[in-house]
C-alpha positions in Angstrom: -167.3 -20.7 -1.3 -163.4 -22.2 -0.8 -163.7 -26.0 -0.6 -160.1 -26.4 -1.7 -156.5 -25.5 -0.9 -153.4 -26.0 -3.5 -150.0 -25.7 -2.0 -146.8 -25.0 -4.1 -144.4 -27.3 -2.2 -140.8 -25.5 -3.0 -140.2 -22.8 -0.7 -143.9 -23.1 1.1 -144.3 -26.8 2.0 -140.6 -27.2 2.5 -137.5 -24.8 2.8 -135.5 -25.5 -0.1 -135.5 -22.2 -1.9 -132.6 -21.1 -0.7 -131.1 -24.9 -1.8 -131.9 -24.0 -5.4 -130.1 -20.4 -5.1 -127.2 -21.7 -3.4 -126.7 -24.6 -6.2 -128.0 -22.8 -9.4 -124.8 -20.0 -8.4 -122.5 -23.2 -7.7 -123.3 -25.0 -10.6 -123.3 -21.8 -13.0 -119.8 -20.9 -11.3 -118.5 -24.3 -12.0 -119.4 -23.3 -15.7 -118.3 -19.8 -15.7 -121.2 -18.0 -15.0 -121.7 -15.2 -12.2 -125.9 -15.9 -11.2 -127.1 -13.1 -8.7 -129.6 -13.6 -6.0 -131.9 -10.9 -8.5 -131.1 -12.9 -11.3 -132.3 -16.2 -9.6 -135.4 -14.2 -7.7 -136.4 -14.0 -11.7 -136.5 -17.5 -12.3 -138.2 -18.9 -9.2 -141.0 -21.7 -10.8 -140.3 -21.0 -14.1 -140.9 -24.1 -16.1 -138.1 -25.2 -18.5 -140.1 -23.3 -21.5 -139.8 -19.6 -20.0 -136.7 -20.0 -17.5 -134.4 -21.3 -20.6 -134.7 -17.8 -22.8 -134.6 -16.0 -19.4 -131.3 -17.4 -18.5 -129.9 -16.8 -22.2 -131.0 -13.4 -22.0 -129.6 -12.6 -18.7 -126.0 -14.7 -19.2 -126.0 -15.0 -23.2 -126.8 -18.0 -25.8 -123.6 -19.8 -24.9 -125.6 -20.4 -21.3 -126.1 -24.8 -20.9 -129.3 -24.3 -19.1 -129.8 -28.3 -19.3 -126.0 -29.1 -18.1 -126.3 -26.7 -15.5 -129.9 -27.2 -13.9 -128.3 -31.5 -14.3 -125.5 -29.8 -12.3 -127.5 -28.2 -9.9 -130.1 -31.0 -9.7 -126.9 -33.1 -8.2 -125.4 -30.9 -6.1 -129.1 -30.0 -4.2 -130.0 -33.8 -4.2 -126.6 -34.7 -2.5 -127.3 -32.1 0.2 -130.3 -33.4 1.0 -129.7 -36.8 1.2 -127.2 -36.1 4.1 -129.0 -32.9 5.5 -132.6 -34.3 5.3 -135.4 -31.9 4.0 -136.5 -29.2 6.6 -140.5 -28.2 6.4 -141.6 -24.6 6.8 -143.1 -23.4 10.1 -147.0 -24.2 10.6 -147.7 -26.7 8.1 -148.7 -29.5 10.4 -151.5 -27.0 12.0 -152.7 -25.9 8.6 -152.8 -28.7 7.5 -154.9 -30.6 10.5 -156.7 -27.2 10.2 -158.2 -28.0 6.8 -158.6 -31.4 7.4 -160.8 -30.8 10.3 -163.0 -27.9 8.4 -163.3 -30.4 5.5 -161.0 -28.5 3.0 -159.6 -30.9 0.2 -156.0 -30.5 -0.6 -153.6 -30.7 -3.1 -150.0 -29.8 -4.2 -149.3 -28.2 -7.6 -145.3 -28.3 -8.0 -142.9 -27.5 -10.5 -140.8 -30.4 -9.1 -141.4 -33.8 -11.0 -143.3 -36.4 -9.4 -140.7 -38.6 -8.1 -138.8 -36.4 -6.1 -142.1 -34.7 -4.9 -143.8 -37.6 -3.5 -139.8 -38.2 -1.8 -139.4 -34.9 0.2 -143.1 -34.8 1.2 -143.1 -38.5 2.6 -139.9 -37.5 4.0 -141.2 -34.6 6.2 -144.5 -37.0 6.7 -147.4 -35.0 5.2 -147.6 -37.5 1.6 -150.8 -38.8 2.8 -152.7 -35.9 3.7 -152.9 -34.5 0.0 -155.8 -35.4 -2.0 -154.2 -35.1 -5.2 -150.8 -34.1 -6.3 -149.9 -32.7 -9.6 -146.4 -31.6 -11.3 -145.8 -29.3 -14.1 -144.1 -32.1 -16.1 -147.0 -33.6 -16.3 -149.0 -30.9 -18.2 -148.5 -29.1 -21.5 -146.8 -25.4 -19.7 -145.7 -25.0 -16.5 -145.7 -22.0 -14.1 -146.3 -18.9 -14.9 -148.4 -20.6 -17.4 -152.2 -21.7 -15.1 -152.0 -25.4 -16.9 -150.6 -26.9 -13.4 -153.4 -25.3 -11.5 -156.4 -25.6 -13.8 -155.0 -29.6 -13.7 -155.3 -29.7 -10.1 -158.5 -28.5 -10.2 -159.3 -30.7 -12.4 -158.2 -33.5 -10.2 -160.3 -32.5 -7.4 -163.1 -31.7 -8.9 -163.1 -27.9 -8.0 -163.7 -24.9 -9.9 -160.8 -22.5 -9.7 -162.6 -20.0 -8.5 -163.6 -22.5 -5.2 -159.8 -23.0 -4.5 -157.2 -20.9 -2.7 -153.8 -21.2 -4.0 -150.5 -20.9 -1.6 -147.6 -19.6 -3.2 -144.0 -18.0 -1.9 -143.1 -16.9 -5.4 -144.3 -14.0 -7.8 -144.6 -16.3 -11.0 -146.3 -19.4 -8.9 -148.6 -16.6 -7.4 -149.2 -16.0 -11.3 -149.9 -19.5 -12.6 -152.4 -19.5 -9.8 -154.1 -16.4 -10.7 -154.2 -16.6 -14.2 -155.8 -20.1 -13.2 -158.6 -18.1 -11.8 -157.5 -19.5 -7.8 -157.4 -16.6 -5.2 -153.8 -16.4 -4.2 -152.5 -16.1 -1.0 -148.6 -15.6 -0.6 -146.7 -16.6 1.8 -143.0 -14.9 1.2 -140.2 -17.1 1.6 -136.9 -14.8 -0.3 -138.7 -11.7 -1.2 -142.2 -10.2 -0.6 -144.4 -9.9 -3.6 -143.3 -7.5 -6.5 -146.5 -4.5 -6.6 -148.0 -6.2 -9.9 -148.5 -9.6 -7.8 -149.8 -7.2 -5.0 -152.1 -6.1 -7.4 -154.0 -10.1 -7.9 -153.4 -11.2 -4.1 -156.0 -12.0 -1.8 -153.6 -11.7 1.2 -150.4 -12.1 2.2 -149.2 -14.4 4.9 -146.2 -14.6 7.5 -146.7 -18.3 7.3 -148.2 -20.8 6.8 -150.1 -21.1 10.0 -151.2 -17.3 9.3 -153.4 -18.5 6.6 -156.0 -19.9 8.7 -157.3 -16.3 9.6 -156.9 -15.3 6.3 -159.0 -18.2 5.0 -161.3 -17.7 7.7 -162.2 -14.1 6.5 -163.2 -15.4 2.8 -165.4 -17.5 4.6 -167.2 -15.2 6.5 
């Protein structure tokens, strides 16, 4: 039985993913560094711990991953203070979709609190999550299931009672590895074939999840 939905907010809640490619290649530029859309797909949720060798392996151990994610950091939160934060198609029905079928909800993020609680009060959902849980806040972050098995936690779910939504192949991992059934819903690439392999659907959007969920349930 699913009594429980977690959301990754980057790139599903809200459409900044293409924010953090088009910063991460200014602010690596700025430094001297060439970053490819590939190269970035790579990355996407990586905590700190994982994306850190990634990047040095990719761009060499000279790469400032903590000068140039400060860098980016900047540039992204510049744009959207005067560009506002834009949410993805069909989260208002989902969400008034779960509410009314008694779902409980949550948002596991590899964005820090602060700024989380900021964009989702911005687009006006804040108040509809139950609980709301960042990677910094636990010991690994994505791929790594801490996140998820905290937001479980925090709802008092079993993984295995919870759906996760995820646009990103190592979100859609953290989730699985959790023990969640994963849906995706692509935002820059569909799933690589080993995420393929662990998904319990794939989605369009976010208001294409309903059927989806309403198929586990039957």
């Amino acid at each position: 039985m699913i009594n429980a939905v977690i959301f990754d907010m980057d790139g599903l809640l809200i459409n900044t993913e293409k924010y953090l490619f088009r910063f991460w290649k200014q602010a690596a530029a700025e430094a001297g560094y060439d970053l490819s859309d590939e190269q970035l797909l790579g990355i996407r949720s990586l905590a700190a711990e994982f994306a850190i060798p990634r990047f040095r392996e990719i761009m060499g151990a000279g790469f400032d991953y903590t000068a140039i994610r400060n860098r980016r950091k900047e540039l992204m939160s510049d744009h959207l203070e005067q560009n506002g934060v834009e949410k993805k198609p069909g989260v208002e029905i989902l969400l008034q979709w779960l509410t009314e079928h008694g779902y409980k909800k949550a948002v596991a993020t590899a964005t820090d609190m602060e700024r989380t609680r900021k964009y989702l009060s911005e687009i006006g959902i804040l108040e509809q999550f139950d609980q709301i849980v960042c990677a910094p806040s636990v010991p690994h972050g994505k791929p790594m299931p801490d996140v998820y098995l905290h937001a479980c936690a925090q709802i008092g779910e079993r993984p295995e009672n919870c759906v996760a939504l995820e646009d990103s192949d190592n979100g859609a991992l953290s989730a699985y590895r959790a023990g969640c059934k994963v849906i995706m819903v692509p935002d820059l690439a569909e799933p690589l074939p080993e995420t393929e392999e662990f998904l319990t659907g794939v989605a369009e959007n976010l208001e294409a999840v309903i059927p989806l969920l309403q198929k586990l349930e039957a």
